[in-house]
C-alpha positions as CSV (number, residue, x, y, z in Angstrom):
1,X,69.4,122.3,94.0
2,X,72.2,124.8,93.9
3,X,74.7,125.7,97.0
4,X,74.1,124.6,100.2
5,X,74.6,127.5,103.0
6,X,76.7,126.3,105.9
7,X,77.1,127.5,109.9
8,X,79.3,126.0,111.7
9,X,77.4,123.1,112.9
10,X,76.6,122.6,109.2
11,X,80.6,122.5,108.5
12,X,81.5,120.5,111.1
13,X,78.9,117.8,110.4
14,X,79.4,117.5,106.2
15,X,83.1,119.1,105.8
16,X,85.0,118.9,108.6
17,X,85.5,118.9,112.9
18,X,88.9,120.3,112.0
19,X,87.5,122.8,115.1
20,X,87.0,120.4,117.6
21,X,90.3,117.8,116.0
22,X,92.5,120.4,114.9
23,X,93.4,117.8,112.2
24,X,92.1,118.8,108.7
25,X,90.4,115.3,107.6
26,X,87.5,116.0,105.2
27,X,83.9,113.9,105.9
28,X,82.1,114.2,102.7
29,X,81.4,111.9,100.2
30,X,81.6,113.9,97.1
31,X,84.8,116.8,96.6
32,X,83.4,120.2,97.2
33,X,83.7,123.9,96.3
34,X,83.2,126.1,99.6
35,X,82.7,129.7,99.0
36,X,83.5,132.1,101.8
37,X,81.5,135.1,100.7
38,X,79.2,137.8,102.4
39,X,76.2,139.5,101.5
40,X,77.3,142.8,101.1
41,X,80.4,142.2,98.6
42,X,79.6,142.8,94.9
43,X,82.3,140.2,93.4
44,X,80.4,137.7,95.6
45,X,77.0,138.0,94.1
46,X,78.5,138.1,90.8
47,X,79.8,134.8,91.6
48,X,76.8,133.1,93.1
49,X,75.1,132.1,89.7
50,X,78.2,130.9,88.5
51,X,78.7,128.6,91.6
52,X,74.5,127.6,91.6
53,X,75.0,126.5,88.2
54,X,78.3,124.6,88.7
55,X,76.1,123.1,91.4
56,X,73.3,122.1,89.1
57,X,75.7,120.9,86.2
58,X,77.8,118.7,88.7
59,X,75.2,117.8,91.6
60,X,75.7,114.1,91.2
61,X,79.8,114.5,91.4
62,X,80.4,118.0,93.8
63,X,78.8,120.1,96.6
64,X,78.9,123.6,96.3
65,X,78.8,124.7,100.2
66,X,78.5,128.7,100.6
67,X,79.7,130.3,104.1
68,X,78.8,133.6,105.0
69,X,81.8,135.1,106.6
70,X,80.1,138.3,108.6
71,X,77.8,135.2,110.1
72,X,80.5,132.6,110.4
73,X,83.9,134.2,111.6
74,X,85.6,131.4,113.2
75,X,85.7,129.5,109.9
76,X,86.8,132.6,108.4
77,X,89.1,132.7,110.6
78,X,90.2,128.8,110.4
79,X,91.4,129.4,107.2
80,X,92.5,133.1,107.3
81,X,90.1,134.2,104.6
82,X,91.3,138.0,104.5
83,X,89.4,138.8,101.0
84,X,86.2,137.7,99.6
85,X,85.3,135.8,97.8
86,X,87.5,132.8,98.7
87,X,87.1,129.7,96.9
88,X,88.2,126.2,98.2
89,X,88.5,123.4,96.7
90,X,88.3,120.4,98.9
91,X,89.1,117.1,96.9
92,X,88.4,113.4,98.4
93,X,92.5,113.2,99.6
94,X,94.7,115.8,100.4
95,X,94.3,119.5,101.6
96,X,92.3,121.8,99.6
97,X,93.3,124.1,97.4
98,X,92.4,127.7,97.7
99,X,91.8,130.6,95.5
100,X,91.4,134.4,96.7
101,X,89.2,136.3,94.7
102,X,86.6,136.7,91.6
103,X,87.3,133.4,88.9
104,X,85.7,133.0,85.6
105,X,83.2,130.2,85.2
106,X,85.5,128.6,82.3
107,X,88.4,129.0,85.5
108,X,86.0,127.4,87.9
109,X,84.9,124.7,85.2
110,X,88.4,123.7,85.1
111,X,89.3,123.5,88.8
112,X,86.4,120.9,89.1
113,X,87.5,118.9,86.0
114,X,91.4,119.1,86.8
115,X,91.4,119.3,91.1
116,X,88.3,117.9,92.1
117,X,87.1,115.3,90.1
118,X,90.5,114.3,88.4
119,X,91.5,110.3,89.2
C-alpha cells in the first residue's frame, strides 16, 4: 500500500486532535512513522522509497503517514518542524520521538525494530 498522505483532518482523525485537545494522546492502533516532507526538497524524494518500502515490509505492524508541510503548515507548525525532512516516530505510549533530517534505511529499519515495535 505504501504511505498514506495526511491533511489535517486526516491527522486529527488517525493520529491525533492534539489541535483541538492540546494534549498529545495518540489514536492509532498500530505505532507510526510521520514524515513531514514537501514536494520540492530533494532529501525528501530520496527518502520516499525508503519510507513506501518500510511501509510495504511492515504494513501489518506500522503506518507510514506522509505530511506535506507547504500544504499543511499548522502541523508543521505543531511540532516546530524547521527542516525537512522530519521524521516522527509515534509509538503506542509515550511521546514520539523525532529525527531532523535524511536517515539511512538500515537507521530507519532500526528505529521501527528498537522505538516502535520494541515490547
Amino acid at each position: 500500500m505504501g504511505a498514506i498522505h495526511l491533511n489535517k483532518e486526516g491527522f486529527t482523525a488517525r493520529v491525533s486532535d492534539v489541535l483541538e485537545s492540546g494534549q498529545w494522546k495518540y489514536l492509532g492502533d498500530k505505532p507510526a512513522i510521520i514524515d513531514f516532507f514537501a514536494t520540492w526538497c530533494g532529501p525528501c524524494q530520496a527518502l520516499a522509497p525508503t519510507l513506501d518500502a518500510m511501509a510495504e515490509r511492515f504494513s501489518d505492524q506500522i503506518y507510514v503517514y506522509k505530511i506535506d508541510v507547504d500544504q499543511e503548515p499548522e502541523l508543521a507548525s505543531l511540532f516546530n518542524i524547521r527542516s525537512i525532512p522530519t521524521l516522527l516516530f509515534v509509538p503506542m505510549q509515550g511521546k514520539p520521538k523525532i529525527n531532523v533530517g535524511l536517515m539511512s534505511k538500515s537507521d530507519i529499519d532500526f528505529a521501527v525494530k528498537n522505538v516502535l515495535l520494541a515490547k
